[in-house]
N, C-alpha and C positions, 0 to 999 in steps of 0.2 A: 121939250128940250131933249137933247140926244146926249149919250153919255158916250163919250170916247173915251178909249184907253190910248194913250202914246206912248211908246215905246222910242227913245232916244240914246242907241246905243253906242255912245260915243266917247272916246278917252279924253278927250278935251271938250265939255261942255261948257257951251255957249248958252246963256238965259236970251231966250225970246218970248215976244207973244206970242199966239195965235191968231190968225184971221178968223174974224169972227164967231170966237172964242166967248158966250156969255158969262160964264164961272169957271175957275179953274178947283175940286172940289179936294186936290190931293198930287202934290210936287214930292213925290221921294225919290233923292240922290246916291246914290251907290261910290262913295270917293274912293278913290283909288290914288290917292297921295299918297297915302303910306309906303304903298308897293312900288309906286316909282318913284317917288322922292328921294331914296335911296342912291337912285341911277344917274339922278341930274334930269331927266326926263320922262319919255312915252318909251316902254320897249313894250311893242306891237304883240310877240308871243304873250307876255304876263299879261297885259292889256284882254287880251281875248278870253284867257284861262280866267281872267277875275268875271268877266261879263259871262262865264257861262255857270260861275260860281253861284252870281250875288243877282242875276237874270230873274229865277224865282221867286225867292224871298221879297228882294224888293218888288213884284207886282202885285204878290199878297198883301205886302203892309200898305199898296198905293191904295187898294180896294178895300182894306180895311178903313185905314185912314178917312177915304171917302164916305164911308158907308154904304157903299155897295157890292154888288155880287158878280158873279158872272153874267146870271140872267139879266142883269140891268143894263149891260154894254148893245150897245146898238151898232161899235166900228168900233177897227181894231188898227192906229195909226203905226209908224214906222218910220224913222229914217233909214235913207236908201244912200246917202251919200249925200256927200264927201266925207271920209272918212277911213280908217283900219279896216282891213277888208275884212279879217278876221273876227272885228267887236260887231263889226255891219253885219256879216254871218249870223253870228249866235243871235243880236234881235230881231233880223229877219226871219228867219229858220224859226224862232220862237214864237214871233208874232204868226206868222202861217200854220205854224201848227198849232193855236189855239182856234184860230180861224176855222182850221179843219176839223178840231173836237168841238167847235161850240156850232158847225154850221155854218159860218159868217158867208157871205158874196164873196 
């Protein structure tokens, strides 16, 4: 079985499945109500400044959670869009460069 990491760096999360998807081993959310809720909405700068905040921490505790490591990822997923271009930045930018320290394709 392969272990993926996904990354879904988006101000308004949508829950989907996966395509054949056998276990999901670890779902952690990064809310960002508080920060906008305030505004009535999504304002796109704070939106971005919290994903590059909370980007970290939340993939540590997803890999925690899991019980796995680095060495156990086999692919390193990503939304590319539709989306703030700015939150799409920080999880792409991010996902690539774990890519590039861990070796990935």
């Amino acid at each position: 079985m392969s272990a993926i990491l996904g990354i879904e760096p988006l101000a308004m999360r949508r829950p989907r499945g996966g395509g054949g998807c056998q276990s999901v081993l670890s779902s952690v959310v990064a809310s960002q109500l508080v920060t906008h809720g305030k505004y009535g909405g999504v304002v796109p700068e704070l939106a971005s400044r919290e994903h590059l905040r909370a980007i970290v921490p939340t993939v540590r505790l997803a890999l925690e959670q899991a019980g796995s490591s680095w060495g156990d990822l086999d692919a390193i997923a990503v939304t590319e869009g539709p989306g703030l271009v700015g939150s799409l930045l920080v999880g792409i930018t991010y996902a690539k460069s774990l890519c590039f320290a861990r070796g990935c394709g």
